[in-house]
N, CA, C and O atoms as CSV, one atom per row, in Angstrom:
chain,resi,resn,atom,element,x,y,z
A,1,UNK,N,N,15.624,-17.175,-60.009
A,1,UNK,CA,C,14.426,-16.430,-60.347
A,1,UNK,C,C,13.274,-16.695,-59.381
A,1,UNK,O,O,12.557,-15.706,-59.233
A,2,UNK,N,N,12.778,-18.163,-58.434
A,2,UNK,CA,C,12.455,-17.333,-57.419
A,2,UNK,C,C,11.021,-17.852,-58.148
A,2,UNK,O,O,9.962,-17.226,-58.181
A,3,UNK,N,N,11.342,-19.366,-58.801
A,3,UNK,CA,C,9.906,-19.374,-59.605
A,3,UNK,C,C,9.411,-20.656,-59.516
A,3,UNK,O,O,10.235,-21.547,-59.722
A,4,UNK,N,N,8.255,-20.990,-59.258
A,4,UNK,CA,C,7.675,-21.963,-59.137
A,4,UNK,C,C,7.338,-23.008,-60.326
A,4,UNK,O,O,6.965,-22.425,-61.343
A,5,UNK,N,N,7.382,-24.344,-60.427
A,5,UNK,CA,C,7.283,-25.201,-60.988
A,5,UNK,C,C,5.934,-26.173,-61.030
A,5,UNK,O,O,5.647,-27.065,-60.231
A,6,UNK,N,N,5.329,-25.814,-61.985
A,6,UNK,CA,C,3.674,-27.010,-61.724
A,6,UNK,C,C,3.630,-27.596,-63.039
A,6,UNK,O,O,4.233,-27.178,-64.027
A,7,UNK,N,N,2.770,-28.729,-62.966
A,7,UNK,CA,C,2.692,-30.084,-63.642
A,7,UNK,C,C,1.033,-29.701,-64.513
A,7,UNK,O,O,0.094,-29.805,-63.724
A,8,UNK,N,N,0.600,-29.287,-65.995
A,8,UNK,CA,C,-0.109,-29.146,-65.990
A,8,UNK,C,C,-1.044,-30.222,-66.860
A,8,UNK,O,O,-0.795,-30.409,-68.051
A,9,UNK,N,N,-2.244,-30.984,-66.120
A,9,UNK,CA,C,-3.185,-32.201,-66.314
A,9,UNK,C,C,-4.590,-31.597,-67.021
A,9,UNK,O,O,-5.374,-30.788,-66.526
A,10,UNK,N,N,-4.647,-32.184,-68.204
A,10,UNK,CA,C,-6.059,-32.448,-68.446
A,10,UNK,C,C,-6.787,-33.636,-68.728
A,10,UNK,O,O,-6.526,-34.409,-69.650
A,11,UNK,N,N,-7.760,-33.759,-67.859
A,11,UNK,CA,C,-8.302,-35.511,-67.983
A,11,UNK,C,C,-7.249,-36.547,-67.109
A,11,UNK,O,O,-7.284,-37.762,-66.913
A,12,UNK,N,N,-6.426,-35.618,-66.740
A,12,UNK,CA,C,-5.023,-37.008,-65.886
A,12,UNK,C,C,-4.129,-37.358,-67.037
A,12,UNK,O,O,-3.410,-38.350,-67.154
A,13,UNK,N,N,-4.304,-36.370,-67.855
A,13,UNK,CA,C,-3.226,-36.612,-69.136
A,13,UNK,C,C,-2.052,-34.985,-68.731
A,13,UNK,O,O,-2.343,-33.800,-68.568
A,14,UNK,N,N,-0.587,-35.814,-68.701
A,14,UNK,CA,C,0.283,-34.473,-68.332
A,14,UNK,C,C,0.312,-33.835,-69.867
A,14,UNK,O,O,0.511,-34.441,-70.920
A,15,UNK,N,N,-0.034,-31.968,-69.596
A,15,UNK,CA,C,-0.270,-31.389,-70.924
A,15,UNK,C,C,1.417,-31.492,-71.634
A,15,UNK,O,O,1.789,-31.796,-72.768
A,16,UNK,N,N,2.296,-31.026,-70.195
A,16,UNK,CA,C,4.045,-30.827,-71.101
A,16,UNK,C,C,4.196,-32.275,-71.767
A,16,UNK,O,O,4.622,-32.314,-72.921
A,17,UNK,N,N,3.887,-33.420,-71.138
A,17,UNK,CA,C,4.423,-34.368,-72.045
A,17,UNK,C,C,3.581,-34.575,-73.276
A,17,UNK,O,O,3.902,-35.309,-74.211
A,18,UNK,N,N,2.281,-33.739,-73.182
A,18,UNK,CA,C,2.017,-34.620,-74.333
A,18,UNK,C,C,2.611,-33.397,-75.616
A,18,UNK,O,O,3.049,-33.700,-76.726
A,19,UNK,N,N,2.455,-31.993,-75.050
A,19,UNK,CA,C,3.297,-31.239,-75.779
A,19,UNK,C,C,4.759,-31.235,-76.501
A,19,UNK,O,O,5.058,-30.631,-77.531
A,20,UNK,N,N,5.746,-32.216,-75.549
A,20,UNK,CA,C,6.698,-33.139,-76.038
A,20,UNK,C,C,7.024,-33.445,-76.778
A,20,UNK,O,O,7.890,-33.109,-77.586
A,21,UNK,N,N,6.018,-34.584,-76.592
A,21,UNK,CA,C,5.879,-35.667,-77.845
A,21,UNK,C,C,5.259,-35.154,-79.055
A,21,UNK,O,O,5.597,-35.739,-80.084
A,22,UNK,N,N,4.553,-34.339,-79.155
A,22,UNK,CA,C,4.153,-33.863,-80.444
A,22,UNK,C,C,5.560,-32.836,-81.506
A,22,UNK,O,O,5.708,-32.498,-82.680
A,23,UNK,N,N,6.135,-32.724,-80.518
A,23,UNK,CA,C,7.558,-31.622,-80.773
A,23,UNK,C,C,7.091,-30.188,-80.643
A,23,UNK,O,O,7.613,-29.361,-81.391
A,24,UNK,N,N,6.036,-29.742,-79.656
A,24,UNK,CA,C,5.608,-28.287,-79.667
A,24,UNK,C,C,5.431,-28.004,-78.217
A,24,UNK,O,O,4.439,-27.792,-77.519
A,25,UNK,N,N,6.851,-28.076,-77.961
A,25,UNK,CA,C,7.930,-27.855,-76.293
A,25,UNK,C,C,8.810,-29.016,-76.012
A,25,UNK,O,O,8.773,-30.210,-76.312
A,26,UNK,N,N,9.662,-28.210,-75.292
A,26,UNK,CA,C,11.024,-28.991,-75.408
A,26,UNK,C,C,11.159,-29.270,-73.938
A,26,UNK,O,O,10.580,-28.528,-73.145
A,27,UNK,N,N,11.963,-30.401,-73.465
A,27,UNK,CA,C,12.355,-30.369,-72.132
A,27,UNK,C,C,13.510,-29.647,-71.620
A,27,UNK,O,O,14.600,-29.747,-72.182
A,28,UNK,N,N,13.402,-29.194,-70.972
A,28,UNK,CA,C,14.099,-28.164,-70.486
A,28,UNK,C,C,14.766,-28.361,-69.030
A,28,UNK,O,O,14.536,-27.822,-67.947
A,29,UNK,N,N,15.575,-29.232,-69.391
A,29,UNK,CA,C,16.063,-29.976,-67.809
A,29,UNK,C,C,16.327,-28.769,-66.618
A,29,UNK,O,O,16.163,-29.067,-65.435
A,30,UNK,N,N,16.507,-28.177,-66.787
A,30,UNK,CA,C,16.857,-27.308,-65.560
A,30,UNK,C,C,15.923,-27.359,-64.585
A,30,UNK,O,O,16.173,-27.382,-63.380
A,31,UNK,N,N,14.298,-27.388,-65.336
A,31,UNK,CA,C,13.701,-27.309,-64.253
A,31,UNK,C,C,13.094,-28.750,-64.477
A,31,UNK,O,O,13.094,-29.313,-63.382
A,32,UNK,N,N,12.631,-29.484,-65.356
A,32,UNK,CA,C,12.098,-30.889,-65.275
A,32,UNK,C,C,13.279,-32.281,-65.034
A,32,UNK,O,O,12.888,-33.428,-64.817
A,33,UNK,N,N,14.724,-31.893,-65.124
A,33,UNK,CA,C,14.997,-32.668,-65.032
A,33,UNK,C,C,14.834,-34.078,-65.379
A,33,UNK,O,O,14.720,-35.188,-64.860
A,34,UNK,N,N,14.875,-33.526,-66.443
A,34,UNK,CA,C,14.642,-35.009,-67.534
A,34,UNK,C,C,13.205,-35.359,-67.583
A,34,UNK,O,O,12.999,-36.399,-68.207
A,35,UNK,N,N,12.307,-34.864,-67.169
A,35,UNK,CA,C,10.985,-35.869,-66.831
A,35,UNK,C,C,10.577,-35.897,-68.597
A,35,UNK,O,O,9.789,-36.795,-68.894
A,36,UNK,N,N,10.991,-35.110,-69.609
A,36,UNK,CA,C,10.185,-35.403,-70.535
A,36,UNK,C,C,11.492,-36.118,-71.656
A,36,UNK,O,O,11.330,-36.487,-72.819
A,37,UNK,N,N,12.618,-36.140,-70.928
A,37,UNK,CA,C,13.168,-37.075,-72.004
A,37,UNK,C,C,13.304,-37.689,-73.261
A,37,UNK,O,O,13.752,-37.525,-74.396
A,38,UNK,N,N,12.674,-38.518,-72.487
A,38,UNK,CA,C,11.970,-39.790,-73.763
A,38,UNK,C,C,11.402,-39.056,-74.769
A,38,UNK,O,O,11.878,-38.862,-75.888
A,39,UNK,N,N,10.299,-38.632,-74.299
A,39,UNK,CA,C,9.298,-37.475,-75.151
A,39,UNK,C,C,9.938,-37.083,-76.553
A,39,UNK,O,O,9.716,-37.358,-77.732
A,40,UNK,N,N,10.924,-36.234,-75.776
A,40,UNK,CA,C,11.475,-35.156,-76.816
A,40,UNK,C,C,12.569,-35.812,-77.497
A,40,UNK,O,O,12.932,-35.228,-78.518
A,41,UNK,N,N,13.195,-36.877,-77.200
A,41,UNK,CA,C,13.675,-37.839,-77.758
A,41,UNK,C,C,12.908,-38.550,-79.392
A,41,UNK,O,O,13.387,-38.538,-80.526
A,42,UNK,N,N,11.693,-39.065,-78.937
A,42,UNK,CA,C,10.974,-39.672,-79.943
A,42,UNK,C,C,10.461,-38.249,-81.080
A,42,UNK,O,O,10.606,-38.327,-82.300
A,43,UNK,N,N,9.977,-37.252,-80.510
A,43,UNK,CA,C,10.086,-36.344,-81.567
A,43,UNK,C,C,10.951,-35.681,-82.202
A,43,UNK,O,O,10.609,-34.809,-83.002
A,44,UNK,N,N,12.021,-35.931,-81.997
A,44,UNK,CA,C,13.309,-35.730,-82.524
A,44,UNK,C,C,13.067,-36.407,-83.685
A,44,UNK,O,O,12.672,-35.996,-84.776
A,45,UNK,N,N,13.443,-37.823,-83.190
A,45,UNK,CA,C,13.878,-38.906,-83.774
A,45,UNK,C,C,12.548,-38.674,-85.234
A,45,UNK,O,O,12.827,-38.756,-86.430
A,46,UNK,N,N,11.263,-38.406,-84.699
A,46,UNK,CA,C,10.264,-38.482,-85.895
A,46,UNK,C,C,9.871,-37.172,-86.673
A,46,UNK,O,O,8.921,-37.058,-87.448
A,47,UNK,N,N,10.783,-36.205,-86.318
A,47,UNK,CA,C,10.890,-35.378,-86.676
A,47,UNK,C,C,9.807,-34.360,-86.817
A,47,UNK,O,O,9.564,-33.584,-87.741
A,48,UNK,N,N,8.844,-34.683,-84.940
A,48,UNK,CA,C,7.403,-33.778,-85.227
A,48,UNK,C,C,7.786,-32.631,-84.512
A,48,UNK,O,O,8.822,-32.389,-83.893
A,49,UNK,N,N,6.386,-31.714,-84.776
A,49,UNK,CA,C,6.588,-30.037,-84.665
A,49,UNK,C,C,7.821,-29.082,-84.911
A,49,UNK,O,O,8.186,-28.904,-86.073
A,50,UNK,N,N,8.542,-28.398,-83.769
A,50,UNK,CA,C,9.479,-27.841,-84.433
A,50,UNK,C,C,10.782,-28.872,-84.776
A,50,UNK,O,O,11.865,-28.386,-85.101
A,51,UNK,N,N,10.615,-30.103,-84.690
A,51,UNK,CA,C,12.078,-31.282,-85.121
A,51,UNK,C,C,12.026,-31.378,-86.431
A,51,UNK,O,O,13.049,-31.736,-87.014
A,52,UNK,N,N,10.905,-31.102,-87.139
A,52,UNK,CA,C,10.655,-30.911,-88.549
A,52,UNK,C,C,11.880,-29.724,-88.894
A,52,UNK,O,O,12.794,-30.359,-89.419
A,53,UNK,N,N,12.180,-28.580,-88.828
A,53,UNK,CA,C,12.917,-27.465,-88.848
A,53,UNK,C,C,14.267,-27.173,-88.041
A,53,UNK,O,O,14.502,-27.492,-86.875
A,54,UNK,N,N,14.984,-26.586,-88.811
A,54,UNK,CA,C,16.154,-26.138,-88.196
A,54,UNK,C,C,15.523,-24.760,-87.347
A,54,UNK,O,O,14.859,-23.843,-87.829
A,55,UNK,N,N,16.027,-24.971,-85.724
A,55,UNK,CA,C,16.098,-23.624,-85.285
A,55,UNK,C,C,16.519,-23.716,-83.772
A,55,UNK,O,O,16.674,-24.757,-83.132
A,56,UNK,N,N,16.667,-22.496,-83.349
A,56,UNK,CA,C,17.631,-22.555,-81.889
A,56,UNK,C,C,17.108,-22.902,-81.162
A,56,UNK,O,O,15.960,-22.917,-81.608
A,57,UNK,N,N,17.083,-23.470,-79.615
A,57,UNK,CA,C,16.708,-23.972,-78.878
A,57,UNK,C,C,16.347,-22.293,-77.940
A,57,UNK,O,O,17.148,-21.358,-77.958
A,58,UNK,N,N,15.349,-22.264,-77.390
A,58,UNK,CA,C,15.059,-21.254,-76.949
A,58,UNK,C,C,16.107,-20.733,-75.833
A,58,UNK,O,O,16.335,-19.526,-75.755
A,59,UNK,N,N,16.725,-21.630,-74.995
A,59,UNK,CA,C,17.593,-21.405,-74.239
A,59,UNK,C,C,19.251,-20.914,-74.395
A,59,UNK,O,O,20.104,-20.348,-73.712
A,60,UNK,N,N,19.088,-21.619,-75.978
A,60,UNK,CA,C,20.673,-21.071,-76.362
A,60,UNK,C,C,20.422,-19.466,-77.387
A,60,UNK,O,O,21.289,-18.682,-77.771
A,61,UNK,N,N,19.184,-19.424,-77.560
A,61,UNK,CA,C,18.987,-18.397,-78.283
A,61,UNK,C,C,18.863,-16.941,-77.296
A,61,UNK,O,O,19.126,-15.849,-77.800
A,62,UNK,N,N,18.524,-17.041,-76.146
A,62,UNK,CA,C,18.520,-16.479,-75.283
A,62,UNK,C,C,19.892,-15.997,-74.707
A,62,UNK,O,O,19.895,-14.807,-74.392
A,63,UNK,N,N,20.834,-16.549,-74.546
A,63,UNK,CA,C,22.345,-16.899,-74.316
A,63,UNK,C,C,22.774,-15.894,-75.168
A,63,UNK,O,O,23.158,-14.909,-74.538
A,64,UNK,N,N,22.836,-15.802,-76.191
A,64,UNK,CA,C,23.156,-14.815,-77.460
A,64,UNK,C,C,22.522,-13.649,-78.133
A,64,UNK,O,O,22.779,-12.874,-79.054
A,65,UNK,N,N,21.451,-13.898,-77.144
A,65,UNK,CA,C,20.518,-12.048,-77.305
A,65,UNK,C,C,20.297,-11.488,-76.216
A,65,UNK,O,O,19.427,-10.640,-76.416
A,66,UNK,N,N,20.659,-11.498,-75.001
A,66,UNK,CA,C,20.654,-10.548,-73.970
A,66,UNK,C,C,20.922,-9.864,-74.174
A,66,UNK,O,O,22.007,-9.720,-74.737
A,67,UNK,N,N,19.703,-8.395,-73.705
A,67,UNK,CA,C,19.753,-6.906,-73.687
A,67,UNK,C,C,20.314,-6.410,-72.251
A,67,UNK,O,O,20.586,-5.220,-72.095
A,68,UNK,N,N,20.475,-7.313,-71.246
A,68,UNK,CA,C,20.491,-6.464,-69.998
A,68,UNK,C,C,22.030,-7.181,-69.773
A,68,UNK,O,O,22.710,-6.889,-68.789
């Protein structure tokens, strides 16, 4: 796709990880390559934002609804 990848900081705080860790975004190794790991690990494990709920991972949900 031809698409660029940026890191987004507020205050020198990274926004994806802290989005992570709260469970409201997922890591998405393809393009972070693990950088949020841990993160999404511990909100798993504590079951915050969407880890609270059953539901598809945006990437596999995608997989199974292509229109084109």
């Amino acid at each position: 796709y031809n698409r660029e990848v940026s890191r987004c900081t507020v205050q020198g705080r990274d926004v994806g990880e802290l989005m992570t860790s709260q469970g409201w975004a997922l890591d998405y190794t393809q393009y972070s390559h693990g950088e949020y790991k841990d993160e999404q690990t511990t909100a798993q494990q504590n079951k915050n934002g969407v880890w609270a709920y059953q539901f598809d991972k945006p990437a596999d949900w995608r997989k199974g609804n292509r229109r084109y």
